[in-house]
Steps between C-alpha positions, in 0.01 A plus 500: 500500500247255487744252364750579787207475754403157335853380530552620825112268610658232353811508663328522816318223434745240410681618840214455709413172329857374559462619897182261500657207289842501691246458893387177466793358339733639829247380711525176322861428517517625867219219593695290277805584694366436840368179410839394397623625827227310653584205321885519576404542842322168524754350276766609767292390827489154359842444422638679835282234654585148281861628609415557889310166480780328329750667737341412777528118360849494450609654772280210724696250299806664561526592149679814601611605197202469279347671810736823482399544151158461508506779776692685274226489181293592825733807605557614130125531405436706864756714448311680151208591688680638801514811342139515436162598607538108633789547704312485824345121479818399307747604784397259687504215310816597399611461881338178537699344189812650582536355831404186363818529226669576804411155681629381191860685484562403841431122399770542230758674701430815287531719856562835329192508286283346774607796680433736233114313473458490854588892522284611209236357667575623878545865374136475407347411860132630399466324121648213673265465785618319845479128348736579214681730703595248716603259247738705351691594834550110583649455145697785484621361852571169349677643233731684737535212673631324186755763475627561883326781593361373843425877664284612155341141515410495864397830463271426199341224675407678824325725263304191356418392794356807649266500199390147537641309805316210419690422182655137540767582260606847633491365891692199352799710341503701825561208696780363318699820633472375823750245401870641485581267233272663266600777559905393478369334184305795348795703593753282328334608158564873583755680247712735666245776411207352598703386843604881525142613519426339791735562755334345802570169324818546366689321728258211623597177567244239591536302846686169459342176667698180501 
């Protein structure tokens, strides 16, 4: 009995010391773990921004295509802490650089995904915030523009303008519909689909002058 009872103490007591050795090691990889986290953090914040900065560059010297990738690093790195305790902040930055790859589709004829940019962002009117907002409807507008679509690109713009009607650029693109020709020359790069969509401009001809 008293060997059973000795046993028993000691078995207790390598338990409880194991309980007491295992703490501070857990504790110890969990700080160890959110200092990595930390660290990856900052390591991310710092690259998402050399690529903004650098994006921001090219696009100014009409490096478009450098440009679209850079925003694209930009887009890839935002998109892994969407789903996190981040997501809030990150949302919209996420807008902001995805309407500037947008600009940048629209400078390359890439209509489709400037569209798909420009929409990401618009379906996100409070991360975006008015400014960006704003942005995105005149290049989703552009973009439609680029493909025939002169009701969803009017429409877009009147949208954009009753955010900021002091934008040069949006009051600019709006003007240019004034002109029949713009339109008979936006039109002209309709397919039959997009053409279909908008009936009220289906069969528009512009005025002739000698």
């Amino acid at each position: 009995d008293i060997f059973l009872g000795a046993s028993f103490e000691a078995t207790r007591c390598r338990r409880d010391a194991k309980r007491h050795n295992d703490a501070p090691v857990t504790s110890r990889r969990a700080k160890r773990s959110r200092a990595m986290t930390l660290a990856d953090a900052r390591d991310g914040d710092a690259a998402f921004e050399a690529n903004r900065v650098a994006g921001n560059a090219a696009y100014d010297r009409e490096a478009f295509v450098e440009a679209t990738a850079r925003y694209t690093e930009c887009v890839e790195a935002l998109e892994k802490r969407l789903g996190s305790a981040e997501g809030e902040g990150t949302a919209r930055r996420a807008c902001a650089i995805r309407a500037n790859r947008a600009a940048c589709f629209v400078k390359r004829g890439k209509h489709a995904l400037a569209m798909e940019d420009a929409s990401w962002v618009i379906a996100r009117p409070l991360e975006a915030g008015a400014g960006i907002l704003a942005k995105a409807l005149y290049r989703r507008a552009r973009a439609r523009e680029g493909v025939g679509d002169v009701e969803a690109a009017l429409a877009d713009l009147r949208a954009a303008e009753k955010i900021d009607p002091h934008d040069a650029l949006i009051q600019s693109a709006l003007n240019n519909f004034t002109s029949v020709f713009h339109i008979a020359v936006v039109l002209d790069r309709a397919s039959p689909e997009v053409l279909a969509r908008q009936p009220a401009w289906r069969n528009f001809k512009p005025e002739t002058r000698p």
